[in-house]
C-alpha positions, 0 to 999 in steps of 0.5 A: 599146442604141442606137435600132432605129428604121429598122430590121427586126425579123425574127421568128426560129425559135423565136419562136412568137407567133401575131402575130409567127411569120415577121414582118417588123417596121419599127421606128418609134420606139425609145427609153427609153419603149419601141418601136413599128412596123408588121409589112410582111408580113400583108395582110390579106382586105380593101382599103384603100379598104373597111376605110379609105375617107377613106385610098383616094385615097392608095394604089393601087386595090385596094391591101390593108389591112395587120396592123400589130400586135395593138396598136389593130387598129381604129386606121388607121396610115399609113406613107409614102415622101415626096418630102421628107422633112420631110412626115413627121410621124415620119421613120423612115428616108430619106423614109419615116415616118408620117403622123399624123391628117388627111392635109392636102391640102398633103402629099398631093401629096408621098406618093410611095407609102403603105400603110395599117395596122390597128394597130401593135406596141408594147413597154413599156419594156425589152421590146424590149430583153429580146426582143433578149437572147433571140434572138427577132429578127434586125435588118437594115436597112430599105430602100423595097423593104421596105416597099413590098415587091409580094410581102409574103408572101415578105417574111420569106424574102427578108430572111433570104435576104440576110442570107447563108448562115447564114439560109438555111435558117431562110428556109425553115422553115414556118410550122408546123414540126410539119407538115413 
């Protein structure tokens, strides 16, 4: 399988784990060792500047801190678009990558937008691959407004939306399907 890096993983009907059922995953790094990325769409109850406050001064005020995955939940991961790319400690895709340990005052002037995460996601080798054999995700592109998305929690929707009229109606499932 070809790298997923830079792409979406979008959760899918029938995928009923509690720390993937309707999310919207940005892959960071894929290749023969495993995958890893960052669920956009679960904000969680607390801002950046409480839960992460030496990362505040790179976000908007009052800007949520974000689920990234079950993996290393009380670990920050700091995702950003940058006004040049090579700032990137690991480029995903365009001028969006992460920024790893101690963000040095000298690229702090280039992060265009950032958001901060609580852990990531992560598949052992071959994981990823399996899952993509059982139909559990449905890919699409990454784009800015992805991951910088003013709306999160319809982010899972608004993906399947696009992809044309054979999600439609997948963009509409609740999230509990017994309670419809």
């Amino acid at each position: 399988m070809d790298s997923l890096r830079g792409r979406l993983l979008i959760s899918s009907g029938g995928l009923f784990d509690p720390n993937f059922r309707h999310t919207v995953v940005l892959i960071g790094q894929h290749n023969a060792d495993g995958a890893l990325g960052v669920v956009l769409n679960r904000a969680l109850n607390v801002t950046v500047e409480e839960a992460v406050p030496v990362l505040g001064h790179l976000v908007p005020a009052r800007e949520p801190l974000f689920q990234g995955g079950p993996v290393q939940p009380s670990s920050p991961v700091l995702l950003a678009e940058l006004a040049h790319p090579e700032l990137a400690d690991i480029l995903i895709f365009g001028s969006v990558g992460f920024l790893v340990g101690e963000v040095s005052p000298d690229v702090q002037p280039g992060i265009l937008r950032a958001r901060v995460f609580a852990g990531y996601s992560g598949w052992a080798p071959g994981q990823l691959e399996a899952e993509m054999a059982d139909d559990t995700w449905i890919l699409d592109p990454a784009s800015e407004e992805d991951v910088f998305t003013d709306a999160p929690d319809l982010l899972w929707s608004r993906v399947l939306q696009r992809k044309g009229p054979e999600f439609q109606g997948l963009s509409r499932m609740p999230y509990d399907p017994t309670m419809n």
